[in-house]
N, C-alpha and C positions, 0 to 999 in steps of 0.2 A: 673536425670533432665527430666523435660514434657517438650522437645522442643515446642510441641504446645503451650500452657499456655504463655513462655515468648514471643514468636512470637506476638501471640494474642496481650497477654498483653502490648506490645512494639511497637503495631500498634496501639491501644487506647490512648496509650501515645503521640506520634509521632502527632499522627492526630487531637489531644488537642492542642498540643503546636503548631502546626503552624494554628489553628484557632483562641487560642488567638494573636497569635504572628500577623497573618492576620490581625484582630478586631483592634487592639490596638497598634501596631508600627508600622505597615506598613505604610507608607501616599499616600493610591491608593486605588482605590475602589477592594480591593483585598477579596470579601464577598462570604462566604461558605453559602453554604446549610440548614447546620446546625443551626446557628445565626440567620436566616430568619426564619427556623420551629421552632425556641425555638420562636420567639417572635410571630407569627402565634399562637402558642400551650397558649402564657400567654393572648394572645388578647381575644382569643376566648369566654371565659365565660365572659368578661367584653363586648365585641356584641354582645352576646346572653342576657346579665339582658340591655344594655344601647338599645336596637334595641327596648325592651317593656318600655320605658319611652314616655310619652304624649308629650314633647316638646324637641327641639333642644339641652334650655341649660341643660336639665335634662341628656338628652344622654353624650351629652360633656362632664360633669360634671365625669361621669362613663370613659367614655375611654380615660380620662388626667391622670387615672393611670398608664394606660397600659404599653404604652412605658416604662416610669419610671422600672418600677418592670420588663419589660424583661430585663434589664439592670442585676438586682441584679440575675435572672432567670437564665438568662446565666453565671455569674459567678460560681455560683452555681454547676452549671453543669458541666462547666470545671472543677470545684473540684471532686466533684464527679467520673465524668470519671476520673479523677487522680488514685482517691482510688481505683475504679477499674482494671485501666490498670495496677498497680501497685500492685494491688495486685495478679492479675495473673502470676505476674511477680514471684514475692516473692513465691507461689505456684510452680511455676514451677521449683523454683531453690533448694526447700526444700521438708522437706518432712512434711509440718505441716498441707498442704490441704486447700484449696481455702478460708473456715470459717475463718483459722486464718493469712492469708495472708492476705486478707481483711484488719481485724481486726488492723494487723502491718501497712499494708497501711495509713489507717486512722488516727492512732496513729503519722504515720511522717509526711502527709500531711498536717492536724491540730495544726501540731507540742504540741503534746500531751505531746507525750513520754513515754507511760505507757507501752507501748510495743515496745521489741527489740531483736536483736539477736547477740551476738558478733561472727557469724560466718562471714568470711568475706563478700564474694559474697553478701550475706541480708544486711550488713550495707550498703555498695554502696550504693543497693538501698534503702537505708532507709535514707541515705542521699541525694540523687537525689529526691527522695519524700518529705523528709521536707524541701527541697528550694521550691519546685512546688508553695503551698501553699503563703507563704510570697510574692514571686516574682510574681504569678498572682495580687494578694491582691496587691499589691505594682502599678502593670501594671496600673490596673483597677483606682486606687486612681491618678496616675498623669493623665488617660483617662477621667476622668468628668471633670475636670477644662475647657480644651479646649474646651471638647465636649456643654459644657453649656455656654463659654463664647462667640461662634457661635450661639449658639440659641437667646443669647441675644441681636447682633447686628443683627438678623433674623428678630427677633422682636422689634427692636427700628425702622424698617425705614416700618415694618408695621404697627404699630403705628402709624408714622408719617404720612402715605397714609392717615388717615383713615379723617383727615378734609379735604381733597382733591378727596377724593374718597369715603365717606359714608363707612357705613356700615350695611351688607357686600360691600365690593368694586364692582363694575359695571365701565367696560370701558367708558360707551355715558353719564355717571356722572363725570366722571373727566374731562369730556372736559366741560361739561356743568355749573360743578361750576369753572372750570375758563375762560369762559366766563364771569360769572356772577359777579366776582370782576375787576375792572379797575385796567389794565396794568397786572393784572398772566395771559394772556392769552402769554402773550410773555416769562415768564417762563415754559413753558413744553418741550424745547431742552432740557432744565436743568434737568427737573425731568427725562425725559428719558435716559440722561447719566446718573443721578444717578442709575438707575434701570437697567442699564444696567450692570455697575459697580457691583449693587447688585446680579443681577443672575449669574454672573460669582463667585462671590463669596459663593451663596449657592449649583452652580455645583458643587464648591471645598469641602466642607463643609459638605453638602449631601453626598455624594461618600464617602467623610475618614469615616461618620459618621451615618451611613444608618440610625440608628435610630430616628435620629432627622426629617426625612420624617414623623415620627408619630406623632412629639412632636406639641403639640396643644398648640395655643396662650391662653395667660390668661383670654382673654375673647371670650365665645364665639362664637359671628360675626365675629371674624378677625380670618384669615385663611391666612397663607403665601402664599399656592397656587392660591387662589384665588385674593389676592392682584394680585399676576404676571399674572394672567390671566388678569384681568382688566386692566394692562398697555399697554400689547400684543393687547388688543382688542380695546381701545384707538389710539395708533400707528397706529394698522391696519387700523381705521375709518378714522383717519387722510389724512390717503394715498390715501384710497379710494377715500373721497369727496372734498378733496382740494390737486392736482396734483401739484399746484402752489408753495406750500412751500416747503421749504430745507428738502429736502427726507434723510438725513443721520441720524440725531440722532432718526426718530422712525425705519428706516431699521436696528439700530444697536441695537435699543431696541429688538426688532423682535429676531433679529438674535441670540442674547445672552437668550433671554427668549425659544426659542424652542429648541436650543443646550443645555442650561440646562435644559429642561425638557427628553432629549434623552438623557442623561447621568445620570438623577436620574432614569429615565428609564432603562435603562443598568444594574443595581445594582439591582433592583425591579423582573429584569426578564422579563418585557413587551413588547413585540412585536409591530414594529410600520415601515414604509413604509420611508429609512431614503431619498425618492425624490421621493414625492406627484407630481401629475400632477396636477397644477392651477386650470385646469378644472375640478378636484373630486369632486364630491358631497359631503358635511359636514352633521352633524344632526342640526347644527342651519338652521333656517328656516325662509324665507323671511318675513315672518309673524313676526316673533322675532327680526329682524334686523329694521322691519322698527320701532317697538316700541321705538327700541333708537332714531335711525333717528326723531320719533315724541317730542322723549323728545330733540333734540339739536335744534328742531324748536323751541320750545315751548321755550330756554331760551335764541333764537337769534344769535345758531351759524351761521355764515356762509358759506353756502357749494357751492362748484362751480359745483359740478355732482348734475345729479336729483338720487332716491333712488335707482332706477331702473338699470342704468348703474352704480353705484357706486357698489353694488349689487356681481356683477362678481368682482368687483378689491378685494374688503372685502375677497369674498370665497377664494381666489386664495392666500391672505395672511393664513388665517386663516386655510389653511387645514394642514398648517407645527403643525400646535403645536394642535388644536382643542382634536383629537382622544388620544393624550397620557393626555390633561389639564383631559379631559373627565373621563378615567380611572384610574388617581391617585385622584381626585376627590371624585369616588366609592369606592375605597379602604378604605382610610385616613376617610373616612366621612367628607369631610369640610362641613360649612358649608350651606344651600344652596344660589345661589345667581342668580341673570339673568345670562342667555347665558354659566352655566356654566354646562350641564348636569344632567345625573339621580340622586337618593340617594338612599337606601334601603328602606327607608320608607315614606310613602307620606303626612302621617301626621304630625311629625317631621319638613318637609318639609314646610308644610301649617303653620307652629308656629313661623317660621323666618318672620319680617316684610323686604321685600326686596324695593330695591332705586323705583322700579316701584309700590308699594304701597303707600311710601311715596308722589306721587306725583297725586293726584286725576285728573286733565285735563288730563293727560296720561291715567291712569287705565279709566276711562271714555270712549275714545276714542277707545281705544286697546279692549274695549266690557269685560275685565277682576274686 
């Protein structure tokens, strides 16, 4: 016997199964290493051909596989490392040499069957290897149901934003077209409970399901992250220029929108300041804030602060969540919109018509 070999081979194994067993039953953001560089490893050439497309949807278009296929990527691989951990295994306990230990591996994991050994020790593992196979195969098949029937109610209430908030969504547009209808101005407690309710549900959702952080809406202008940011940034404006109204349902919006962004954070690996001083400096820029401010004039909202003091109460919300909206943003590629940070490419960028285009007395003004 090559102690070594089963050793090895029985850490490959070991270190398989509780990554799938992590991925796929655990219900906690219990996420390896590994699962993140595989889908890292499948993105890659799909941002390197979608980063040289002329426009937005043409990129989108390229990295809506991505996700998808790490999916099958890493399955994959868990098999694989199977037949190898397994077959080192098989190697170690015989004397037929790594080639045909492989070879048997493979044969059980696939549940083949073309090769066997009725020595005892080798069936074991020849039977511990041809469950590997099935039982992942099996894991995986009850894991997309859920994992897609989350994405769907993701994407029913981003949907739903989107005649409330254009598209792409912008916070100082949602106030602005409701305004602009008689009596919705007195439903946005409501839409903020409901987005409250919402982010707490894709904290949950996100974490069991990390990959759904990639999964891109079917059209696209609409961006899950950037819907939440637009609520976040709504609420926050709210605060800022009318002190006067019931401050609980956008501080609860707040609240649930930048704890869910620290906790898809948490999973991602990104670092972030979890008790921002009010007073930090952001990268949005008074110049950029007042552009909304000119668009809530311009459709009659009414503000109790002038832009100036409102200004300081905006930053002091906006620094909780701003820097991680900013950086899963760049990642994800959503896609571009006001207020919402960089993108990799600035052309791409230039090919999105955003809510401050659509509005010529704004773009006018703004010297844009």
């Amino acid at each position: 016997m090559r102690i070594f070999d089963i050793v090895l081979g029985s850490v490959v194994v070991i270190g398989t199964w509780i990554s799938a067993m992590a991925n796929l039953v655990v219900p906690r953001g219990l996420r390896s290493r590994y699962t993140r560089l595989i889908r890292d490893v499948v993105r890659w050439p799909f941002q390197l051909v979608a980063d040289r497309r002329d426009t937005f949807e043409g990129k989108d278009l390229i990295l809506a596989w991505a996700a998808p296929l790490s999916i099958l990527a890493t399955l994959l691989s868990w098999l694989g490392a199977s037949v190898i951990g397994f077959g080192f295994i098989l190697a170690g306990i015989s004397d037929r040499g790594l080639d045909k230990g492989l070879l048997q591996a493979g044969s059980s994991v696939f549940t083949l069957g073309f090769l066997s050994s009725a020595e005892t020790r080798q069936t074991f593992v020849d039977f511990a290897a041809a469950a590997t196979g099935p039982v992942m195969i099996g894991l995986l098949v009850g894991y997309l149901p859920a994992m897609y029937s989350a994405y769907s109610e993701r994407e029913a209430e981003v949907t739903m934003l989107q005649s409330r908030a254009g598209v792409p969504a912008w916070g100082p547009e949602i106030l602005m077209r409701h305004v602009q209808i008689p009596g919705l101005l007195t439903q946005l407690p409501v839409l903020y409970e409901g987005w409250e309710r919402w982010a707490s549900q894709i904290a949950e959702s996100h974490t069991s399901y990390p990959v759904l952080i990639h999964f891109r809406s079917p059209r696209a202008t609409r961006n899950w992250l950037i819907a939440l940011l637009a609520i976040m940034d709504a609420a926050a404006l709210e605060l800022a220029v009318n002190p006067s109204k019931p401050k609980a349902p956008m501080r609860m919006a707040l609240r649930a929108g930048f704890t869910c962004l620290r906790e898809i954070a948490d999973v991602e690996g990104i670092g972030y300041n979890p008790d921002p001083d009010p007073d930090d400096d952001i990268d949005l820029t008074y110049a950029e804030f007042e552009q909304g401010i000119d668009m809530l004039r311009y459709s009659g909202y009414s503000m109790e602060r002038e832009p100036e003091e409102a200004w300081a109460h905006f930053r002091g919300w906006r620094v909780n969540y701003e820097a991680l909206a900013y950086e899963l943003a760049y990642r994800i590629d959503a896609v571009a919109a006001p207020w919402s940070g960089p993108r990799r490419t600035q052309r791409q960028v230039l090919s999105v018509r955003t809510p401050i285009d659509r509005q010529p007395t704004i773009k006018a003004k703004s010297g844009h």
